[in-house]
C-alpha positions in Angstrom: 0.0 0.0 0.0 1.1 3.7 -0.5 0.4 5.6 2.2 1.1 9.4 2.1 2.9 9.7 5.6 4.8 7.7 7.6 4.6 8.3 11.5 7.6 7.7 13.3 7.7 8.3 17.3 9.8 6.4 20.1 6.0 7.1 21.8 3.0 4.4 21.6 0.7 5.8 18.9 -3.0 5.5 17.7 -3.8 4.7 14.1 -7.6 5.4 12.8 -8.9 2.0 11.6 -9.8 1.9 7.8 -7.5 4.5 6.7 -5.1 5.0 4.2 -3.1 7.8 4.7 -0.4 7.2 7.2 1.6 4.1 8.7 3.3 3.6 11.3 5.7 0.6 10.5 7.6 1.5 13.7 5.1 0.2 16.3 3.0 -3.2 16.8 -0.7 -2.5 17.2 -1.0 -5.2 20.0 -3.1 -3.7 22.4 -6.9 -4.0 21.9 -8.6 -0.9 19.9 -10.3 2.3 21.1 -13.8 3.2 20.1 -14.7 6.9 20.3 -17.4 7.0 22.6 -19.4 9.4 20.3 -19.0 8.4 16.8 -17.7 4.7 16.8 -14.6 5.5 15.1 -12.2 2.6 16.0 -8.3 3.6 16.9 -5.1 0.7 17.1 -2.9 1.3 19.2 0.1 0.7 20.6 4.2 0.7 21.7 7.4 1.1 19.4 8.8 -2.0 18.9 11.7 -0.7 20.4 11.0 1.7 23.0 8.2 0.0 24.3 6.2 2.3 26.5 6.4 3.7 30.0 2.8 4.1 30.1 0.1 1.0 30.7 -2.5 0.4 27.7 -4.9 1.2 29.9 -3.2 4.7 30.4 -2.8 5.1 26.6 -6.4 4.2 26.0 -7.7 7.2 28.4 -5.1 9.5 26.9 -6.7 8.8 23.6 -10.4 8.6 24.6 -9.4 12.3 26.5 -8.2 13.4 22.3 -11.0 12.0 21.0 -13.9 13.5 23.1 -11.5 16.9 23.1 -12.1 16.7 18.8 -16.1 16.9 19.5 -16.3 19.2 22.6 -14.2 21.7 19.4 -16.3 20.6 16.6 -13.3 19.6 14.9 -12.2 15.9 13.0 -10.4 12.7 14.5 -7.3 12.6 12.9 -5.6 9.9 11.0 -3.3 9.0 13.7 -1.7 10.6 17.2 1.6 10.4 19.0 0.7 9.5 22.6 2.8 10.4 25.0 3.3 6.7 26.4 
């Protein structure tokens, strides 16, 4: 596939599910996804295959749920995919 950006982070990250326009080879999307709690939109995500992460799944999870609901309380659109701070 030919994605149009490549996200590189020693952070975990979140990739939207279905999308096509970034990648991040770097990290394995183990840990189970995220579902935005207002419009379904499903989120992998997970740790650098190198780095790993200093942060729980768990914690990851609520950081990105926290982004998520932050995008509708401003009106504004998920993005593709978001360094966590892990």
């Amino acid at each position: 596939m030919n994605y149009k950006a490549k996200l590189t982070s020693p952070n975990p990250v979140a990739i939207r599910k279905g999308q096509t326009e970034t990648h991040s080879p770097d990290h394995d999307h183990v840990w189970k996804p995220v579902t935005c709690t207002v419009c379904q939109a499903e989120f992998f995500i997970g740790p650098n295959r190198i780095y790993g992460s200093s942060s729980t799944e768990g914690e990851c999870a609520a950081e990105l749920q926290a982004l998520l609901a932050d995008d509708h309380q401003h009106d504004r659109t998920h993005h593709d995919s978001s360094n966590l701070r892990g």
